[in-house]
N, C-alpha and C positions, 0 to 999 in steps of 0.2 A: 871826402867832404860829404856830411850828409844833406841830402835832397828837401827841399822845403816846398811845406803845404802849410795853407790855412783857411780860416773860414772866416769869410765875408757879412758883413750884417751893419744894422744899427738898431737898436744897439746889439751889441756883442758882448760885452764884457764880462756875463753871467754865462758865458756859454762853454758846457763843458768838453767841448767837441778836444783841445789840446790834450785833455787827461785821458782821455778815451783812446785816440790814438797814438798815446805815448804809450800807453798800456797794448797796446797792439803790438805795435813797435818792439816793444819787452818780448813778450813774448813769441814772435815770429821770427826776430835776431834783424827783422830790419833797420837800416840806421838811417833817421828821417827825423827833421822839424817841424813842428807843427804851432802852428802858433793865432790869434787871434788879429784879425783889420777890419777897423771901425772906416767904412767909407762914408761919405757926405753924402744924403740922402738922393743930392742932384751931382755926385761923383762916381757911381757904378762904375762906368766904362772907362772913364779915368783910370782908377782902381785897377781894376782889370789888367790895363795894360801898363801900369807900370808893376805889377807883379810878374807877369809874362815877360817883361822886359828885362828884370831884374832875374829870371832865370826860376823862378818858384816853375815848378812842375805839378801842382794840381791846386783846386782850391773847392772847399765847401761852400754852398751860400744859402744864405737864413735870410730871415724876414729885415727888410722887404724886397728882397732884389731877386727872385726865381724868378716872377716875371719877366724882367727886364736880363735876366743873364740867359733866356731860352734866345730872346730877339737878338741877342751878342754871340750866340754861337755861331761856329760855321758848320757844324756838324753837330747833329741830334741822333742820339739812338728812338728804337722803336717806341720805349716807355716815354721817353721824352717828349717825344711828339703827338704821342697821345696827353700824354698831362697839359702840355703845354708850359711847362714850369722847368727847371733844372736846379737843381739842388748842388753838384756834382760839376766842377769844371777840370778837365785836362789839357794843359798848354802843350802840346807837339808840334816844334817843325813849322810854327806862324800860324797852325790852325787851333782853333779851340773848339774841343767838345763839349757836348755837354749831356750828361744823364741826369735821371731821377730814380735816386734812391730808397724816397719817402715812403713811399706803397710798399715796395719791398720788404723794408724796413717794418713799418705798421704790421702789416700779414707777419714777419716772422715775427715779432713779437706779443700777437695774440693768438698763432696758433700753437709757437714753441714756448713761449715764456707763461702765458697764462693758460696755454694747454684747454684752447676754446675752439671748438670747430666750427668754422663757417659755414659749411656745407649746407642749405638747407635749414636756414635759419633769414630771420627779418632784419634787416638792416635800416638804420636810419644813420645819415650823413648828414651834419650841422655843419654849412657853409658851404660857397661854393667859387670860392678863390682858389688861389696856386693850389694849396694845402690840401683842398677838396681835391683837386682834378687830378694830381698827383695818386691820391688811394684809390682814385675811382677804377680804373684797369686790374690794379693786384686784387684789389677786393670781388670784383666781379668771378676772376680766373678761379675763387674759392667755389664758385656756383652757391651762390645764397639764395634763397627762395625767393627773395624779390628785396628791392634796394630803391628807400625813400631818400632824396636829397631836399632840407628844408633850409630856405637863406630868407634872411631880411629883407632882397628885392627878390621876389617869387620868378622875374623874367630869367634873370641868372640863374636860377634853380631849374628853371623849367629848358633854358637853351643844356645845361650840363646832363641832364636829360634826354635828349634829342639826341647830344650826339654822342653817346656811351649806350642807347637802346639798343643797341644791335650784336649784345653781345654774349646774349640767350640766356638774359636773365631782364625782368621786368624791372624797368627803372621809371621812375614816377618821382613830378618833382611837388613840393606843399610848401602852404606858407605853416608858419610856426602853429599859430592858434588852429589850424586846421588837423593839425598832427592828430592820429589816431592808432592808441597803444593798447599795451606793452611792444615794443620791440625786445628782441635778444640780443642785439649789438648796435650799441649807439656810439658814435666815432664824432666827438666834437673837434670840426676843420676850421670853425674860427677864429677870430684873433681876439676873441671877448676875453679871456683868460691874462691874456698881457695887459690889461687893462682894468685887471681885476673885477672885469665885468660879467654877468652870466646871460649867456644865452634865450632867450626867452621861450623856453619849453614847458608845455606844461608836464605838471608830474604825472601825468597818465600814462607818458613813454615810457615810464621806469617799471619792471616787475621786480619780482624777489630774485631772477636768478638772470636779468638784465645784466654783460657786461658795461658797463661806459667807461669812454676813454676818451681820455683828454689829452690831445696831443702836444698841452704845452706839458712844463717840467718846474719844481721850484723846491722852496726848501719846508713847503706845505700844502695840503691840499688843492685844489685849486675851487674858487665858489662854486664850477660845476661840479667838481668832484664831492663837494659836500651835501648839494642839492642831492645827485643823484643817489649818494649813501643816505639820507634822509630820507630818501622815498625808500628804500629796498635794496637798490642795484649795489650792484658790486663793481667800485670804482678802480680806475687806474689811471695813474699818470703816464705821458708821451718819453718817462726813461728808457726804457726800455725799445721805445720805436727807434728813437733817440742812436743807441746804440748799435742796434740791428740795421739800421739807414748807413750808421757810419762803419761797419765792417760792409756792405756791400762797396762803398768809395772806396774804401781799404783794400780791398781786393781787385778791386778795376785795376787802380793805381800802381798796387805793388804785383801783383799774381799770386797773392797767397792769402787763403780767407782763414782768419783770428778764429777762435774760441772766446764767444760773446758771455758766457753763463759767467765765467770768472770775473770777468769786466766788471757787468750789473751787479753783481753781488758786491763787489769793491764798492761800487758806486753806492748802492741802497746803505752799506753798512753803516752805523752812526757814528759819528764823527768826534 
């Protein structure tokens, strides 16, 4: 019988997290369900544990329950606890893990997929929810020259600051109109995009050879990724982190990590 996962959200229904690891699946020879659960906004833990109960063996979790499935774990790995978020649940034995594969996921796909070195470069971070604190660890471990966090309440921007300084790379947190550009990597952590909403940046952040990346996904740009292709930058959507996030679960999960390049290109190709 094959083993069932899936991924947690609301909404969920546009989420292509089933296609992605059925494609994993193909090709690693594993045999595994994967499948999509809309939980009630005030049913997380509910949720939770009638899937644990019901014998599923892992589960993904999307907006808005990272916060609320780190507070439900009974075990956190390292990255976890530093995000403060979980993306990544594994039901064992009565207990529940939880990781974050976000960050992971982001870094590999703009060092490997967009072939963009952090190294030593200016980073600004748009938000500073689950989403933000999540990238904040992987992106740091790149060593970038210095690393801006800009949110809506400057107080949130400024505590995710404080406590990710120490990790030998300047981290400084602004409010939006304060921002002062070009950066080379701008990683929007907002949830403005679901919302069809854009960020309030000015276009100063953007140069000509500016990555931006928008961590959501859809079936067109998204208003930041248009903004920032209208100033200069060169834009990217969150498929690709997307992917890269869900082969690291994939790998926790099963012990065996996919070949993501075939995945993303299935996925980009048009339809």
């Amino acid at each position: 019988m094959s083993e069932r996962y899936c991924v947690i959200g609301n909404p969920v229904a546009h989420s292509k997290s089933p296609a992605i690891h059925a494609a994993f699946a193909a090709q690693t020879g594993q045999h595994l369900v994967y499948e999509r659960c809309l939980a009630p906004l005030d049913g997380f833990r509910a949720t939770v544990a009638a899937l644990a109960a019901a014998g599923c063996k892992g589960a993904n979790v999307t907006v808005p329950f990272k916060l609320e499935a780190a507070a439900l774990a009974t075990a956190l790995t390292a990255r976890a606890r530093a995000a403060g978020a979980v993306n990544t649940l594994t039901f064992l034995a009565g207990e529940i893990g939880g990781d974050n594969t976000d960050g992971a996921g982001l870094v590999a796909d703009i060092v490997r997929n967009a072939a963009f070195a952090i190294r030593g470069q200016r980073v600004l971070l748009l938000g500073a929810g689950g989403a933000a604190r999540g990238a904040l660890l992987p992106l740091l471990a790149e060593q970038p020259a210095a690393l801006v966090i800009a949110n809506r309440t400057p107080a949130s921007a400024a505590a995710l600051a404080d406590a990710f300084g120490s990790e030998g790379v300047p981290v400084t947190a602004s409010t939006f109109a304060a921002l002062a550009g070009p950066f080379d990597l701008i990683v929007n952590a907002t949830s403005a995009s679901l919302g069809g909403e854009l960020p309030p940046v000015p276009a100063t952040v953007f140069g000509t050879s500016t990555l931006a990346l928008d961590m959501m996904y859809g079936n067109k740009p998204t208003l930041f990724m248009d903004f920032a292709s209208a100033h200069g930058a060169i834009a990217r959507d969150g498929l690709g982190m997307l992917v890269e996030q869900a082969a690291e679960a994939f790998a926790l999960w099963r012990g065996v990590r996919p070949d993501t390049a075939p995945v993303l290109q299935q996925l980009r190709a048009p339809s």
